[in-house]
C-alpha positions, 0 to 999 in steps of 0.5 A: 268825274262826270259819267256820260251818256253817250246814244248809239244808233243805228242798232238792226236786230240781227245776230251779229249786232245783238252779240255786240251790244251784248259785249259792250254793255258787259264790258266793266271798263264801258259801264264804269265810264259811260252809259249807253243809249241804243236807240234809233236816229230820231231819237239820238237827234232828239236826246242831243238837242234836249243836252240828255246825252253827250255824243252820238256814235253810229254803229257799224252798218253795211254803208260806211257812215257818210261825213255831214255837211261842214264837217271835217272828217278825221281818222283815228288810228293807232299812230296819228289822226288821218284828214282825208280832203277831196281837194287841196286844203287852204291855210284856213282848212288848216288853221281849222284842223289846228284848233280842232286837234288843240281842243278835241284831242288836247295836242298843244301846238300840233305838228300836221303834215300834208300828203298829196300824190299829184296835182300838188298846186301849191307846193310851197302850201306847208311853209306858207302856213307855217310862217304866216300862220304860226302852224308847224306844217310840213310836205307835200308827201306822199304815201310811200314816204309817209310809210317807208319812213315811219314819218306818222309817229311824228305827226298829230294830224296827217292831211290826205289830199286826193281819192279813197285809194291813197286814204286807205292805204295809209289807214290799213298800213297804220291800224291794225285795231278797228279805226274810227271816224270822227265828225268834227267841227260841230258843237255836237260829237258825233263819230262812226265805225270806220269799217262798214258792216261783213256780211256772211254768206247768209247776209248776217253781218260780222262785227267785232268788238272793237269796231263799236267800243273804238268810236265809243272811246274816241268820243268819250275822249272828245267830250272829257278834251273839250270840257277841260280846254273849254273850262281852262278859258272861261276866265283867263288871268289878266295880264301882270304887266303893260304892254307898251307895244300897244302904246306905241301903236296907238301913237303912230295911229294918232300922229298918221291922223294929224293928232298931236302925240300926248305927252311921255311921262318924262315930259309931263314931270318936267313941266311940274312947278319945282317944289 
């Protein structure tokens, strides 16, 4: 299997960071499945477009990592994968979030749920998405019914509908290990520490671990998910049998035009000479 290159940034040079850098490179476990790049923006910008490395992670920094322009941003924790939205999705945001769990996180057919503490303007939004698009969607919930009852085991996706306070709730109920963002819907893989950086009295910051090997991870995963589902359609099989459905259709197409219909097969043996 190929060992990817994966660039981090942005690295300051303070105590804290320098002890994780130094724990991550030393992990046999990281080294075994990737190699790092510590660099600065330009230069993880520059490596991306050149194809020399195959994700970008942001390391922890005193400002959360901010979700670019057209992206989605999906919360890794250690139960489900959270979607915060700033306003209620529409079935297409959701048909997008579908693929995006299909093909990144290799979840065939994935079950989403839609939380939303007020405003809910479509209610009706989960099973409209479910009959017209195929999507198994459920709710509107809300948080205390997606927690009480343990409801995010059975979800692969969970959509969060309407400000920060309810996204974390939800993410401080659900991981106790360090969360990861994950920036989807680009060609790129790009994904962040959860957590900004603590800082100490002294303005040192306070890292674990975790809140830099959990993103590293979460985009190795991506890109390994990606290849295998990209790989699996490059060249489909073609189809064993004919579809007379689409006959049919073409039919009533012609015969709605005025065409004369062409002749069944029936039909065009009896009009053979006898032999």
């Amino acid at each position: 299997m190929k060992k990817l290159k994966i660039a981090i940034t942005p690295i300051g040079i303070d105590a804290a960071k320098d002890d994780l850098i130094r724990q991550v490179c030393d992990d046999p476990t990281m080294s075994e499945l990737c190699a790092t790049l510590f660099c600065d923006e330009n230069s993880a910008i520059r490596e991306l477009e050149e194809g020399k490395v195959d994700a970008w992670v942001l390391a922890p920094t005193a400002e959360p990592a901010k979700c670019p322009d057209g992206a989605i941003e999906i919360i890794i924790t250690d139960k489900t994968n959270l979607v915060p939205f700033a306003k209620e999705p529409t079935a297409d945001d959701i048909a997008t979030l579908r693929h995006i769990l299909e093909r990144d996180f290799d979840l065939r057919s994935p079950r989403i749920a839609i939380v939303q503490e007020s405003n809910v303007q479509n209610p009706d939004l989960a099973s409209q998405v479910t009959d017209q698009r195929g999507i198994t969607t459920y709710g509107p919930y809300t948080s205390e019914q997606i927690l009480n009852e343990d409801a995010v085991c059975h979800f692969d996706g969970i959509v969060i509908v309407g400000d920060k306070t309810t996204e974390h709730r939800i993410v401080s109920a659900l991981s106790q290990e360090a969360p990861a963002r994950y920036f989807a819907g680009r060609e790129t893989v790009l994904t962040a520490a959860y957590r900004p950086l603590r800082l100490d009295e002294t303005g040192e910051g306070l890292a674990e671990v975790g809140e830099l090997t959990r993103p590293i991870y979460t985009a190795i995963d991506i890109v390994r998910h990606r290849s295998f589902y990209d790989e699996a359609r490059k060249n489909p099989l073609p189809k064993l049998f004919h579809d007379k459905r689409e006959d049919r259709r073409k039919d009533d197409a012609a015969h709605a035009n005025g065409k004369p219909l062409p002749p069944s097969a029936e039909e065009e043996n009896a009009a053979l000479p006898p032999q």
